[in-house]
C-alpha positions in Angstrom: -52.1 -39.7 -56.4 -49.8 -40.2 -59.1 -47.7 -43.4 -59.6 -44.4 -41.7 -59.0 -45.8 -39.7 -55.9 -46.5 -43.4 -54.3 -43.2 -44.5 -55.3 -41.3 -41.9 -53.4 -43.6 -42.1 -50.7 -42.5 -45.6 -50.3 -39.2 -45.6 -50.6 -38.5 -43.1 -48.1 -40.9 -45.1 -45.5 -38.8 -48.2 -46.2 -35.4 -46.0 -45.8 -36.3 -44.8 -42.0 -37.7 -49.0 -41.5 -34.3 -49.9 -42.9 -32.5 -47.2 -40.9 -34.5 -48.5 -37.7 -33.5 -52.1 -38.3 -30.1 -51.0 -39.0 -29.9 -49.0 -36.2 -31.0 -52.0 -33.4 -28.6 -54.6 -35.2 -25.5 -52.7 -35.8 -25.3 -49.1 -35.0 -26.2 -48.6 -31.0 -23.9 -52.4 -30.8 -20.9 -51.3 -32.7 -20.7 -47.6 -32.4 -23.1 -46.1 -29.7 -21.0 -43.2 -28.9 -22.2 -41.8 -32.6 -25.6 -43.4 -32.2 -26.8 -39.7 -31.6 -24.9 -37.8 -34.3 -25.6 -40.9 -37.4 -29.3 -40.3 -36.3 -29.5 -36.4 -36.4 -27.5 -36.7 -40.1 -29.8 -39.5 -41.4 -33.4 -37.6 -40.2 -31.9 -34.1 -42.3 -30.7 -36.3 -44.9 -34.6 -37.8 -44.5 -35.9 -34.0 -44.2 -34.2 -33.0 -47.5 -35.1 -35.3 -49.6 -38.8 -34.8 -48.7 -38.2 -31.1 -50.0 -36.7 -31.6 -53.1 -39.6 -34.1 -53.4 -42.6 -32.6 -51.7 -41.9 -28.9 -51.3 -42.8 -26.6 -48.2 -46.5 -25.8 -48.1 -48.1 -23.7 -45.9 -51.7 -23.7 -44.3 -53.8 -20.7 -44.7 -55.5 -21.4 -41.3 -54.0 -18.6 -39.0 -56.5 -18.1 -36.5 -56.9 -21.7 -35.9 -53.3 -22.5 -35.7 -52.5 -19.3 -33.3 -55.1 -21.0 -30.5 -53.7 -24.3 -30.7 -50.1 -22.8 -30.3 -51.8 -21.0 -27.0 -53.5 -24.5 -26.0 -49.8 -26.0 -26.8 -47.8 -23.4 -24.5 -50.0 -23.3 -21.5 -50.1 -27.4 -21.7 -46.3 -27.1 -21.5 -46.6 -24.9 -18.9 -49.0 -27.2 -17.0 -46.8 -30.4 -17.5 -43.4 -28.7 -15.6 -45.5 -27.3 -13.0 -47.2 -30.8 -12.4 -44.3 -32.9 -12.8 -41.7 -30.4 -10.3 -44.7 -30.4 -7.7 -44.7 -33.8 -8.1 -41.3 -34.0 -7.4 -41.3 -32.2 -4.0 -43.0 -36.0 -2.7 -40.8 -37.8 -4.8 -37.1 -35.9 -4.5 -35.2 -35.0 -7.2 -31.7 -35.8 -9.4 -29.0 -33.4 -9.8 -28.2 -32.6 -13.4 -25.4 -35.2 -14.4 -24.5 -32.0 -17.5 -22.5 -29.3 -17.3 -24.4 -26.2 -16.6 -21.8 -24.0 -18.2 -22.9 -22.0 -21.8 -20.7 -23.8 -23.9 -21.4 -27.2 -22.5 -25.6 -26.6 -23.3 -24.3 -25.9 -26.7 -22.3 -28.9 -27.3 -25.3 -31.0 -25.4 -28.3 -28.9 -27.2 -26.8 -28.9 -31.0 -27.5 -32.5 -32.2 -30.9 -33.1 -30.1 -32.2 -29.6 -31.7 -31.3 -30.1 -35.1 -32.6 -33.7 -34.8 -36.2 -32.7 -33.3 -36.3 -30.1 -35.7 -35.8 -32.4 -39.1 -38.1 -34.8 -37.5 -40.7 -33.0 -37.8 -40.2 -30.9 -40.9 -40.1 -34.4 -42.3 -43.6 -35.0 -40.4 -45.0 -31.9 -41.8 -43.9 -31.8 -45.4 -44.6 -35.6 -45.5 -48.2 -35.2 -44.1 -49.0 -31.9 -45.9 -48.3 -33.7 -49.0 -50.5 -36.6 -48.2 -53.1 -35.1 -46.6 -55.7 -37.1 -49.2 -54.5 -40.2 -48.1 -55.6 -41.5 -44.5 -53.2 -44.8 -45.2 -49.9 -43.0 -46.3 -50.2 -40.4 -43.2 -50.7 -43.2 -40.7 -47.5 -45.6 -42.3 -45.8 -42.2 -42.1 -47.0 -41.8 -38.4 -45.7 -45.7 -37.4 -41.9 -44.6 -39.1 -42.1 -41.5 -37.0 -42.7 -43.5 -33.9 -40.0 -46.2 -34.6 -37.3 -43.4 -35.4 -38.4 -41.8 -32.6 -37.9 -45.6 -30.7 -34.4 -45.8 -31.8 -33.8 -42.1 -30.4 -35.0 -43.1 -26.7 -33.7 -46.5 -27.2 -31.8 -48.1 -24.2 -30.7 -52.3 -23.3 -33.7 -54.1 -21.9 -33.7 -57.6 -19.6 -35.5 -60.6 -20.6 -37.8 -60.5 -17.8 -41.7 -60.1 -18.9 -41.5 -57.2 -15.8 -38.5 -55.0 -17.3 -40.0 -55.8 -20.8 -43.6 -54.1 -19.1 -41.5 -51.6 -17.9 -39.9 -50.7 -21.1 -43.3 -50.7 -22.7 -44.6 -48.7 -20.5 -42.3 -46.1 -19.7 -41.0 -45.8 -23.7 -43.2 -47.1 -26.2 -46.2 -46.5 -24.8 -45.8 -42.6 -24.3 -43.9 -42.7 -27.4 -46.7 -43.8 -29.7 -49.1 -41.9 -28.1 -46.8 -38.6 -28.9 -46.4 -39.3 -32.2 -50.0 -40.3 -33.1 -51.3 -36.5 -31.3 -48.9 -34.6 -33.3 -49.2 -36.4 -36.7 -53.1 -35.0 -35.7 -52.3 -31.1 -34.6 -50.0 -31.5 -37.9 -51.9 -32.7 -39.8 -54.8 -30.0 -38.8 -52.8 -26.6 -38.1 -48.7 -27.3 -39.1 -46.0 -27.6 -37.5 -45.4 -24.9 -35.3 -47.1 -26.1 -32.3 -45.7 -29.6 -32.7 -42.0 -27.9 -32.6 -43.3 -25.9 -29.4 -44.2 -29.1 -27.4 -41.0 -31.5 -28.3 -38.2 -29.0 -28.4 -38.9 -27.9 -24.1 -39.3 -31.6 -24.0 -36.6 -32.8 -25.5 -33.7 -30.0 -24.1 -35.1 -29.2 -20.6 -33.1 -31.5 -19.0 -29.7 -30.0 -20.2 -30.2 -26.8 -19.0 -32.4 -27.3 -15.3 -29.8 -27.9 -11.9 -32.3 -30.6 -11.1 -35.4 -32.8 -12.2 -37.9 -34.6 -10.9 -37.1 -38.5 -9.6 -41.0 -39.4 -10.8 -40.3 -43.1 -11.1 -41.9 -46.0 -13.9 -44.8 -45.3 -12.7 -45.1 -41.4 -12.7 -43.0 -41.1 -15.7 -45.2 -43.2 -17.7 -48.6 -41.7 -16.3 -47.6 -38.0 -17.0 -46.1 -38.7 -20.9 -49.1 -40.3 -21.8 -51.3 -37.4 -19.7 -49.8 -34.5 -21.7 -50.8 -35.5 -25.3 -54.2 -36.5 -24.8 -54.3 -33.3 -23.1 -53.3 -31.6 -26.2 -55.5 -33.8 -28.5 -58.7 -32.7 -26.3 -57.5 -29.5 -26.6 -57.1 -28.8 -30.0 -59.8 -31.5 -31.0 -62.1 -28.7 -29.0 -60.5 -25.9 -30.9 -61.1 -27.3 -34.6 -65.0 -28.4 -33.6 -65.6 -24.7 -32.0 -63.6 -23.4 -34.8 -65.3 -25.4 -37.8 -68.6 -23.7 -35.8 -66.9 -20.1 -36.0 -67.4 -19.5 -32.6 -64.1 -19.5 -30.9 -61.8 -16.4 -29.9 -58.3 -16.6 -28.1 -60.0 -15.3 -24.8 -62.2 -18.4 -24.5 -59.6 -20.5 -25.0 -57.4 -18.6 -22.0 -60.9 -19.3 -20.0 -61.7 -22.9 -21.2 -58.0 -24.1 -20.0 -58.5 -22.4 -16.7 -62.0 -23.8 -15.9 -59.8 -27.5 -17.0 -57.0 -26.5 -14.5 -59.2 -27.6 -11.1 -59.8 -31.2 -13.2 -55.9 -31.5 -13.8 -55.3 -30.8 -10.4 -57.9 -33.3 -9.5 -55.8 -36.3 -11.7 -52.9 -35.1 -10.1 -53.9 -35.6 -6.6 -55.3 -39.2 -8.1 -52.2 -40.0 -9.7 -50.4 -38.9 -6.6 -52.9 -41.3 -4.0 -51.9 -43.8 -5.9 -48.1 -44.5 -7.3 -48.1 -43.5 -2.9 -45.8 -40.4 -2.5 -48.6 -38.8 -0.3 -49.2 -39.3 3.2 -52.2 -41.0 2.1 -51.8 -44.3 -0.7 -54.8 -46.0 -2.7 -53.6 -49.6 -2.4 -55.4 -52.6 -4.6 -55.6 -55.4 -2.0 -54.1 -59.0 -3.6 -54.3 -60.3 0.2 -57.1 -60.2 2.6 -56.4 -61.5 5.8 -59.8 -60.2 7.3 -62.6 -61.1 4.6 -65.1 -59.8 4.1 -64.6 -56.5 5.3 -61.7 -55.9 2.6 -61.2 -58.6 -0.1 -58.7 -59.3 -2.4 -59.8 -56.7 -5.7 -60.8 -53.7 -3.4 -59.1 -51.0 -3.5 -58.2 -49.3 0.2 -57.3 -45.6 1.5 -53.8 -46.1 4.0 -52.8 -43.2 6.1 -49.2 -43.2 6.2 -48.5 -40.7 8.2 -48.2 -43.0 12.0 -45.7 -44.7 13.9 -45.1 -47.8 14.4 -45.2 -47.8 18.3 -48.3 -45.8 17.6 -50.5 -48.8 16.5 -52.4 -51.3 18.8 -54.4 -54.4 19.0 -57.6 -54.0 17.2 -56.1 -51.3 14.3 -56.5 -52.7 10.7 -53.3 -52.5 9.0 -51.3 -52.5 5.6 -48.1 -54.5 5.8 -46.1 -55.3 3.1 -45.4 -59.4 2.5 -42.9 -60.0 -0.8 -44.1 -58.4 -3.3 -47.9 -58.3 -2.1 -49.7 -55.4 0.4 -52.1 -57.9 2.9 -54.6 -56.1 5.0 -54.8 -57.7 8.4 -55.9 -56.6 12.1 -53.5 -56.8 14.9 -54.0 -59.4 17.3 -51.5 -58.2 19.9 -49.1 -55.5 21.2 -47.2 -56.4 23.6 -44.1 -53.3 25.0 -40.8 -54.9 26.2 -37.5 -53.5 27.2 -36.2 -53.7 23.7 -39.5 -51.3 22.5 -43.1 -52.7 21.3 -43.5 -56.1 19.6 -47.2 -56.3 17.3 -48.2 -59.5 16.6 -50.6 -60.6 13.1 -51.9 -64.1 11.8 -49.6 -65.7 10.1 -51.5 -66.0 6.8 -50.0 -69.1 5.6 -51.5 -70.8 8.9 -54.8 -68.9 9.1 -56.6 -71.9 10.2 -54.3 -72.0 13.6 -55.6 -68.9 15.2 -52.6 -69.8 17.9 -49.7 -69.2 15.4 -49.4 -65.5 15.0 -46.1 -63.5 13.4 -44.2 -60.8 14.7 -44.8 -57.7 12.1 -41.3 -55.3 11.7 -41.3 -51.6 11.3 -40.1 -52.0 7.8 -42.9 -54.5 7.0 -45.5 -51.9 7.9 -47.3 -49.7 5.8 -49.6 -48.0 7.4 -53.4 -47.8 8.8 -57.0 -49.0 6.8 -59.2 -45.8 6.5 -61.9 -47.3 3.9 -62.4 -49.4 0.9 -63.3 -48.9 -2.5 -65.1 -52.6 -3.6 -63.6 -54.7 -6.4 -62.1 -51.8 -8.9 -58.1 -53.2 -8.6 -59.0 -56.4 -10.0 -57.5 -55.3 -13.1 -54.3 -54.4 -11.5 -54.2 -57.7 -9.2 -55.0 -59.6 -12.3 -52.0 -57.3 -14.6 -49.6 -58.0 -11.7 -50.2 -62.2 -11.5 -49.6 -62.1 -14.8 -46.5 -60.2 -15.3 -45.1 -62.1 -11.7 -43.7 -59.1 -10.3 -44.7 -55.9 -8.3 -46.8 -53.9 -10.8 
């Protein structure tokens, strides 16, 4: 690479850091309601410049780029069908746009255009860099902090709302941007364009959307591109053996559906929408049957008044989930009082606590030894309710 390739290289990497830093210090602080237009006219402005200095090549590899497309579509297709079945456990938003044609429009115009120069950029910057592992990876890392500054929103002080914000954002974000600098970088940029444009305009035309949650929200945008980066990474291995065809790829995804649905229902056990929640235990208050680490199966799905003495229970303490047995149930006049240790005087087996209704969880099914240690750990650390 040529002295005056490098140089341009450069210079437009430092102008999107500069932008980025601009952006965060002045921009979103002194005139956020043209945050979004400044940032769709500085990517094209970005975009143009890499044509006049780069070009437009194309890649020659049709048959490999047509399955990833097909790998790219019916990966879409798989993320709204999880994330709306996800949504009939966790309810759903009303649309806060106008539904109305001209509305979309005016909504649609400056996120299109903007998704659209973003990764022309991506694709004539990597296509001309493609013998450079360094310049496509400090490309990659401007991408993702552009692409920070477009999703960017205020965020507390608190170590927990910093989590979530890493989470929820950057996390997904980075791992976005470093799948489809890949499928760029291996078959163009067609099937990067087919996964961000649904992604980035669905929510302006759809009545209503999915109320996932931190947790959900940050599980499923991390979940759809690896699944795209298996994908295609199995496409360009079978292909590079010449012994793929677009009906095996059809089959392959079908065969990985059961696998997907199998995550899902994991995914699902756990953030708690379904009538049965994987809990990691930070309080045991019957040791050593279930200890603080395990992991434990809760059926949601019984009353209150349902429970007796003897049942082990999930009740919710602050911001921990203790496992305990009920001592006593005792029915009154004003309906049934159960009775627990009081874990903070464990040692006087003749101080118990009255549990409430919206205290319980619900009832201990089995255990699953030591595995939420991480998570217990994760959660002292950060000090809140992980």
């Amino acid at each position: 690479m040529s002295n005056k390739r490098r140089l341009k290289d450069y210079l437009i990497l430092t102008a999107i850091f500069v932008y980025s830093i601009v952006y965060f210090l002045f921009i979103v602080k002194k005139i956020p309601n043209y945050a979004m237009t400044i940032n769709g006219l500085f990517i094209c402005v970005i975009s143009f410049v890499s044509y006049l200095c780069y070009g437009f090549q194309k890649y020659s590899i049709n048959k490999l780029r047509k399955n990833v497309i097909i790998e790219t579509i019916i990966a879409i297709f798989l993320y709204f069908t999880i994330i709306y079945t996800l949504g009939i456990f966790t309810g759903f938003l009303k649309n806060a746009y106008s539904l109305n044609i001209l509305s979309i429009i005016k909504h649609i115009t400056i996120p299109l255009i903007t998704v659209i120069a973003l990764e022309m950029f991506r694709y004539m910057f990597i296509s001309s860099n493609r013998d450079s592992f360094k310049m496509i990876t400090l490309g990659t890392i401007a991408i993702m902090l552009f692409d920070i500054v477009l999703c960017y929103n205020e965020v507390g002080n608190s170590l927990l709302e910093m989590f979530i914000y890493l989470t929820v954002v950057i996390i997904p974000i980075i791992f976005k941007n470093a799948v489809l600098s890949y499928v760029n970088y291996q078959t163009g940029y067609e099937s990067c364009l087919i996964y961000t444009i649904p992604l980035c305009l669905y929510k302006y035309f759809v009545p209503v959307f999915p109320d996932l949650g931190n947790y959900l929200t940050c599980i499923v945008n991390i979940t759809l591109p690896s699944m795209i980066f298996i994908y295609t990474a199995r496409i360009i291995t079978e292909y590079l053996a010449e012994s793929e065809n677009n009906l095996k790829v059809v089959k392959r995804v079908l065969i990985d559906i059961p696998l997907i649905f199998i995550f899902t229902v994991f995914v699902g056990l756990i953030s708690g929408y379904f009538t049965y929640h994987l809990i990691g235990v930070n309080t045991s208050a019957i040791k050593p049957k279930v200890n603080r680490g395990d992991a434990v199966m809760i059926y949601k799905d019984v009353q209150f008044e349902e429970i007796n003495a003897g049942d082990i229970i999930a009740y919710r303490s602050g911001n921990d989930i203790v496992i305990d047995k009920i001592i006593d149930r005792q029915d009154t006049e004003d309906g049934v009082k159960i009775y627990i240790r009081d874990i903070v005087n464990e040692e006087k087996e003749d101080e118990n606590k009255e549990l409430t209704k919206e205290e319980f969880i619900g009832i201990y099914k089995f255990r699953i030894p030591k595995i939420a240690f991480p998570t217990i750990w994760f959660k002292d650390f950060i000090g809140g309710d992980a």
